[in-house]
N, C-alpha and C positions, 0 to 999 in steps of 0.2 A: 725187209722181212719183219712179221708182225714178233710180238713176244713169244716166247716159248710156251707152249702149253702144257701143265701138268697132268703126269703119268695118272690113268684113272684103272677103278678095280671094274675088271669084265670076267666073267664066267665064259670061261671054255669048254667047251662042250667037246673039244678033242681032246685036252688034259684032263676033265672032271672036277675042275677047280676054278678058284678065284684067283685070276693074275692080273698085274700092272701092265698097262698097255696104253694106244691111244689109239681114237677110230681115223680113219683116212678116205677119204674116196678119190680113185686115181681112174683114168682113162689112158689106155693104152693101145698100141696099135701093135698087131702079131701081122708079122710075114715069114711064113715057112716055121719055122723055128724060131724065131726071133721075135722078143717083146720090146719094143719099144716104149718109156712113159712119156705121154702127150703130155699131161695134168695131171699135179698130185698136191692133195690139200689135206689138211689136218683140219678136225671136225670136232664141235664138242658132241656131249651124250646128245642123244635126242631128248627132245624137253625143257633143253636150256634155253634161254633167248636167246634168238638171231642165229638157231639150227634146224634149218631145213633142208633135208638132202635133197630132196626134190628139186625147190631152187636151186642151190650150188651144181648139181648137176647138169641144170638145161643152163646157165651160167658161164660153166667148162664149157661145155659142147659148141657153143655158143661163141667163143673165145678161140677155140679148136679150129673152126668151123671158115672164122675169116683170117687164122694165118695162112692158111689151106688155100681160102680161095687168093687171098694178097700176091699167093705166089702160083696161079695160075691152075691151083688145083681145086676140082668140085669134088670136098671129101664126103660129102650128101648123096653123092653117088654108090655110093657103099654101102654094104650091107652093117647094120650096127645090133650087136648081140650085148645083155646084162645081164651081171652074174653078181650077187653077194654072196659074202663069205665072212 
């Protein structure tokens, strides 16, 4: 695993404030009740080099996509919903 990335200032718009955090983009798979994480990655701000969520996510998916089929499953058959937060 890479180096640890430092805690960056982001405005919350549900506390109204400036807090310490770090951005993430993860892909997860819900059945019933249940969240499962597929991919979870640690992202710098937008605007830094070598940050594109765009990439990193067709990346994941991508990655997702042939352990799925390795083991016999076409998870392309599925319906795929995005949500930021």
């Amino acid at each position: 695993m890479g180096a640890v990335k430092r805690l960056r200032s982001w405005y919350s718009g549900r506390f109204h404030q400036v807090l310490k955090g770090q951005n993430i983009l993860a892909v997860t798979l819900k059945v019933g009740d249940v969240v499962i994480p597929l991919c979870v990655r640690l992202v710098s701000k937008q605007g830094r080099a070598n940050t594109s969520k765009p990439t990193l996510l067709i990346e994941m998916m991508s990655e997702i996509a042939a352990f799925f089929s390795q083991h016999g499953i076409a998870i392309t058959d599925y319906p795929v919903t995005f949500d930021s937060w």
